[in-house]
C-alpha positions in Angstrom: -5.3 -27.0 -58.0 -8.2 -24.7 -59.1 -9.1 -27.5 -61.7 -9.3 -30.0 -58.5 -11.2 -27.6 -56.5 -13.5 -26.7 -59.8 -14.0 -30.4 -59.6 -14.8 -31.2 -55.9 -17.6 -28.3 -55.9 -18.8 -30.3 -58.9 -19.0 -33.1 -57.0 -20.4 -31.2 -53.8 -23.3 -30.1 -56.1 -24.3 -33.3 -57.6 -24.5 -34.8 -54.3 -26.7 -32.4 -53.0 -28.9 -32.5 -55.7 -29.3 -36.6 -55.3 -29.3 -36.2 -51.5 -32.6 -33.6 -52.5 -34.2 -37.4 -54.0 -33.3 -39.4 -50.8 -34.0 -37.1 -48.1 -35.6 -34.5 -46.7 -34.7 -30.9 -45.4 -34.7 -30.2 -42.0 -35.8 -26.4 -40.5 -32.3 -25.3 -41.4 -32.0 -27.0 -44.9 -30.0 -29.5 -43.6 -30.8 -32.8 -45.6 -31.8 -35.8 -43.0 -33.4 -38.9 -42.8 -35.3 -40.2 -39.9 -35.3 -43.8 -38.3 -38.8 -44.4 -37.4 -39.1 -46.5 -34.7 -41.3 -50.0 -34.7 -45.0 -49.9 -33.1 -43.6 -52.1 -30.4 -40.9 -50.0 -29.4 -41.7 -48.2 -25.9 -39.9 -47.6 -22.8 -40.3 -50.1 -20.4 -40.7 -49.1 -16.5 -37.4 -50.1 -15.8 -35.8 -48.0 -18.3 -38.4 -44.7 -17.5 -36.8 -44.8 -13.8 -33.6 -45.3 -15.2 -33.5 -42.2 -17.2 -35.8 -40.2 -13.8 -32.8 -41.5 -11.9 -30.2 -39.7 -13.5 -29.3 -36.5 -12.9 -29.3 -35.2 -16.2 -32.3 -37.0 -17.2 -32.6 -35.7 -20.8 -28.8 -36.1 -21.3 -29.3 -40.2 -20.2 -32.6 -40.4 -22.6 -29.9 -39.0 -25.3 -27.5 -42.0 -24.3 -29.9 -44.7 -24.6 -31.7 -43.7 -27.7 -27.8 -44.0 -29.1 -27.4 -47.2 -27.7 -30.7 -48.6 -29.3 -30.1 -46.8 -32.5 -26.5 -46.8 -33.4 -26.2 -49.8 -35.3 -29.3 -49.1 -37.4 -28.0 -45.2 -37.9 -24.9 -46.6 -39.6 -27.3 -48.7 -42.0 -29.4 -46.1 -42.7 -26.4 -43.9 -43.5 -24.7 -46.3 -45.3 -27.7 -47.3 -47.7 -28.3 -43.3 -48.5 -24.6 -43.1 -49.5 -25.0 -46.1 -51.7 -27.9 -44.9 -53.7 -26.1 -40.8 -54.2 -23.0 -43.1 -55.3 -25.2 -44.7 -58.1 -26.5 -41.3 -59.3 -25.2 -40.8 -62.7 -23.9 -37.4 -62.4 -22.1 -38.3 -59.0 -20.4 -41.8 -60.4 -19.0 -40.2 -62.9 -17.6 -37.0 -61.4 -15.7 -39.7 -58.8 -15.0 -42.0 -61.0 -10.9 -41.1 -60.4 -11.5 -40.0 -56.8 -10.5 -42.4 -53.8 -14.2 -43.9 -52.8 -13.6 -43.7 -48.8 -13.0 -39.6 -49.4 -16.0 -39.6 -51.4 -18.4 -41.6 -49.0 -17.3 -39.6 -45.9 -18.1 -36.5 -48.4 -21.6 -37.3 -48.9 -22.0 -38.3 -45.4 -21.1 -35.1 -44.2 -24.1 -33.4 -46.0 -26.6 -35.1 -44.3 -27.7 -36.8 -40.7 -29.7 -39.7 -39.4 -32.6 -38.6 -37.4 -33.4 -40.9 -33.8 -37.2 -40.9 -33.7 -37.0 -39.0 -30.3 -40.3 -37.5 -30.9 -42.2 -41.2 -30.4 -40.5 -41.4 -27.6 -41.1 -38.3 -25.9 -44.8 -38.6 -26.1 -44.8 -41.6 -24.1 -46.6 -41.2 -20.8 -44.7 -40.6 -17.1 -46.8 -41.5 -14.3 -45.2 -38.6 -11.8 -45.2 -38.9 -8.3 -45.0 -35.4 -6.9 -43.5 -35.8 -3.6 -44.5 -32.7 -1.3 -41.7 -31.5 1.4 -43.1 -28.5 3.5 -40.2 -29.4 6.2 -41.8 -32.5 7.1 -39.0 -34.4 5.4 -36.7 -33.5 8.0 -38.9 -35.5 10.5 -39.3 -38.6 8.1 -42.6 -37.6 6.8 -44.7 -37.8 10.7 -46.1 -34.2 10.8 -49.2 -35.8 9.3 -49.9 -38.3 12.5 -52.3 -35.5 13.3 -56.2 -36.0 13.2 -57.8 -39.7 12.4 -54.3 -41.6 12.3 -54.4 -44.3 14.9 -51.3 -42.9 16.8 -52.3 -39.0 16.6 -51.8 -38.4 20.9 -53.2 -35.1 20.8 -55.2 -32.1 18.8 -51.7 -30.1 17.8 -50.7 -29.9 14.2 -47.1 -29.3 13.6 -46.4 -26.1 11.6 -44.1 -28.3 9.0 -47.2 -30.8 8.0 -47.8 -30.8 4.4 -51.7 -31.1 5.3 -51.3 -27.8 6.6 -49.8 -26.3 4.3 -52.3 -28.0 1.5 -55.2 -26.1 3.6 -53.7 -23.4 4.0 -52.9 -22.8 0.4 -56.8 -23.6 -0.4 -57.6 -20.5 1.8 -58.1 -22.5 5.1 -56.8 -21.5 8.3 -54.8 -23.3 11.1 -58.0 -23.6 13.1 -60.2 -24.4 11.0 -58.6 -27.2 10.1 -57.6 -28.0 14.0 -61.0 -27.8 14.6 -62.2 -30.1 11.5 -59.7 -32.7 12.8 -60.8 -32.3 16.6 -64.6 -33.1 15.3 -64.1 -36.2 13.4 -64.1 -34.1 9.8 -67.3 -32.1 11.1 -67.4 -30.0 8.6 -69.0 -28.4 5.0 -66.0 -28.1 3.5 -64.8 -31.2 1.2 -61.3 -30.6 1.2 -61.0 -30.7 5.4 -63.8 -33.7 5.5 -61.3 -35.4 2.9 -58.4 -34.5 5.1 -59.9 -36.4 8.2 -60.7 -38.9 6.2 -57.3 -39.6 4.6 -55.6 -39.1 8.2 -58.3 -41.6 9.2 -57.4 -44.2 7.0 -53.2 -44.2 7.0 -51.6 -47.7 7.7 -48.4 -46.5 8.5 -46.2 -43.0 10.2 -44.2 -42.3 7.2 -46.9 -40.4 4.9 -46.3 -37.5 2.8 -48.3 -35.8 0.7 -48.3 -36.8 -2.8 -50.0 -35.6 -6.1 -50.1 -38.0 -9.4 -49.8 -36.5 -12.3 -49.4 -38.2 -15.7 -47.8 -36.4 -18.0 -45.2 -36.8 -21.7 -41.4 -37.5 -21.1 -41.1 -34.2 -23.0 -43.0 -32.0 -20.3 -41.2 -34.7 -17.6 -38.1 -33.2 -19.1 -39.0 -29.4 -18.7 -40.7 -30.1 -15.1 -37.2 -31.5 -14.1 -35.0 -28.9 -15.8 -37.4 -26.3 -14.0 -37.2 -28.1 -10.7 -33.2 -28.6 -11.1 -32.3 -25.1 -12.1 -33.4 -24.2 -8.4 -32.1 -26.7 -6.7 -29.5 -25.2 -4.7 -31.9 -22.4 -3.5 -33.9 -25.6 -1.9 -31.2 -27.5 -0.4 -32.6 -26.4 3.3 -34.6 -28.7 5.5 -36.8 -25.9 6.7 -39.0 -24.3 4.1 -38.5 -20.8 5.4 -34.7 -21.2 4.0 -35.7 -22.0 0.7 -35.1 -19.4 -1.6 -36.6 -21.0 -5.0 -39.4 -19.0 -6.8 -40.3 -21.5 -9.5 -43.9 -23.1 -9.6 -46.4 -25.2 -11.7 -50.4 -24.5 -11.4 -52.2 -28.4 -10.8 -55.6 -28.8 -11.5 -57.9 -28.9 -9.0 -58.9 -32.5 -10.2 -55.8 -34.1 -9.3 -54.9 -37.0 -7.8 -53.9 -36.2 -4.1 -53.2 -38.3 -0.6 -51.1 -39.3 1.8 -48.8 -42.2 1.0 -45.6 -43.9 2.4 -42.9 -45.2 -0.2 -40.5 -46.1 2.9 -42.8 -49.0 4.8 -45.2 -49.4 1.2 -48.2 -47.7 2.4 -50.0 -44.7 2.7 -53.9 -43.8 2.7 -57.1 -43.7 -0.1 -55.6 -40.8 -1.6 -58.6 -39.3 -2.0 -58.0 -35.4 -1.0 -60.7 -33.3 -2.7 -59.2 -30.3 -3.9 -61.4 -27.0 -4.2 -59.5 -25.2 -6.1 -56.8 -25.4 -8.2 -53.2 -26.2 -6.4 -49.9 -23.4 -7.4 -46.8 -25.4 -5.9 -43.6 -24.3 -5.7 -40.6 -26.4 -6.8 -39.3 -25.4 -3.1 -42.0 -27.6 -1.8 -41.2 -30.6 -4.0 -39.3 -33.2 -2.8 -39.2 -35.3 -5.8 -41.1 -35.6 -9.1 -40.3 -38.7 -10.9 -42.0 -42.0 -12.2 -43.5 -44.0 -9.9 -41.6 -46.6 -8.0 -38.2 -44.4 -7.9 -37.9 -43.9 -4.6 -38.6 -46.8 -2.3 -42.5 -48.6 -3.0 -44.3 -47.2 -5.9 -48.0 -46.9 -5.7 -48.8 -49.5 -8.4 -46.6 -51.8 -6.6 -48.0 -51.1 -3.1 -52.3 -50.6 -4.4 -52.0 -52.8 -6.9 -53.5 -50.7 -9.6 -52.6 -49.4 -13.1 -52.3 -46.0 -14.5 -55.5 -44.9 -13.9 -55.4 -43.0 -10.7 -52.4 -40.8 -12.7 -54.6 -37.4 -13.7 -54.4 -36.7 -17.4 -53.6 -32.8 -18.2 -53.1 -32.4 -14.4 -50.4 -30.0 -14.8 -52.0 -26.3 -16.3 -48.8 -24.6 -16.1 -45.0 -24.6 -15.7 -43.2 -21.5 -14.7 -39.3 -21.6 -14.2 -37.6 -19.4 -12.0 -35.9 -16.6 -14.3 -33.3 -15.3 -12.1 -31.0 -17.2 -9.1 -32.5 -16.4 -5.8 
């Protein structure tokens, strides 16, 4: 027994030193070998609002990158094993030992890396829905102003434009009173409020911001979003108990548009200043085209109108509410 057990540590070491000429060491000195993925690899649109869809969206990127790499995992494995096998020191301390206990041996000392970090630099074009408690009246709180069915000067307190103005350091009246002069006004952001109410096709319009951003900081935005998300469940904002936030810059994509009909405005808000939004005003912030019309479906354009390095900061919520 101590003879067999002199033997397998033998063995153990000898593999470890060949693994040391086929692989490399991870952070934990764990020997692994990556797959790298093919400059054609990418993930398609279809499959990006597959994985937004889910509701474990990091969990169902894990499940697809084992889908498209398990086969070639196996030969990657399987070639390492082949080439510590043919080591000298290795073939001839199992030359006596059953081969299957000695492969699954060696393939316990090491792992097969999924190129997950190509991946997770790909670009999500986020649509960052915007519920101020205007969802619970199917996005209309913004018929207010220039839209063609606007009957009168009021602006509902759950309008997302109101809150958007108010959180640049406008007042109720000011705006009112911006909206009640045709965009009157020296102030970009309420002229560019006018102007989007002006120009809306449709009464379903919320307010959206487009951000482009890495799957990787899609992933933490969601897991931010999601660890609040019972705090939120209310329709009325005053309910919501999330304190989570992200800071967008003030150079951000930002309208009025209308997933439900395919619609919306020139979203063309000109923001002031920079934008801190809290997850509990978030409807919904995933790639374009998962919920109802996408923008690129409905304006016909590419990625372009998705702001690069929109998002300056994420900051979870650290405690439950």
């Amino acid at each position: 027994m101590k003879n067999d057990q002199e033997r397998e540590n033998r063995l153990k070491e000898a593999v470890r030193d060949a693994l040391s000429t086929v692989c490399r060491k991870d952070e934990n000195g764990v020997f692994y070998e990556e797959i790298y993925a093919d400059y054609r690899d990418e993930i398609n649109d279809r499959t990006m609002k597959e994985i937004c869809n889910d509701e474990h969206p990091r969990e169902k990127f894990w499940e697809l990158l084992d889908e498209w790499y398990c086969d070639c995992e196996w030969e990657y494995a399987d070639e390492i094993i082949k080439k510590v096998l043919d080591e000298e020191r290795v073939a001839m301390l199992s030359k006596h030992l059953d081969t299957n206990e000695v492969r699954e041996l060696i393939r316990e000392q090491f792992y097969i890396r999924y190129p997950e970090k190509y991946f997770l630099n790909e670009d999500v074009l986020v649509d960052l829905i915007i519920d101020t408690g205007d969802r619970n009246y199917d996005f209309t709180s913004n018929i207010i102003g220039g839209h063609y069915d606007a009957s009168d000067d009021s602006i509902p307190e759950e309008s997302s434009l109101l809150w958007l103005a108010r959180q640049q350091g406008y007042k109720k009246s000011e705006l009112k009173k911006t909206l009640l002069y045709s965009g009157d006004t020296q102030s970009p952001l309420l002229k560019s409020i006018y102007a989007e109410t002006l120009n809306c096709s449709s009464h379903m319009n919320a307010l959206v911001f487009l951000v482009k951003m890495t799957l990787e900081e899609y992933f933490k935005l969601r897991e931010a979003i999601d660890k609040e998300k019972k705090q939120n469940e209310s329709f009325y904002l005053s309910q919501r108990n999330g304190r989570g936030y992200l800071v967008l810059d003030r150079n951000t994509t930002c309208g009025l548009y209308d997933a439900w009909n395919g619609a919306g405005s020139i979203l063309e808000i000109k923001l002031e200043k920079d934008v801190r939004l809290p997850f509990r005003c978030i409807a919904s912030a995933d790639h374009d085209g998962c919920h109802g019309y996408g923008i690129r479906e409905i304006y016909g354009c590419g990625s372009e109108l998705w702001s690069d390095n929109a998002v300056k900061r994420i900051h979870p919520m650290k405690k439950s509410a």
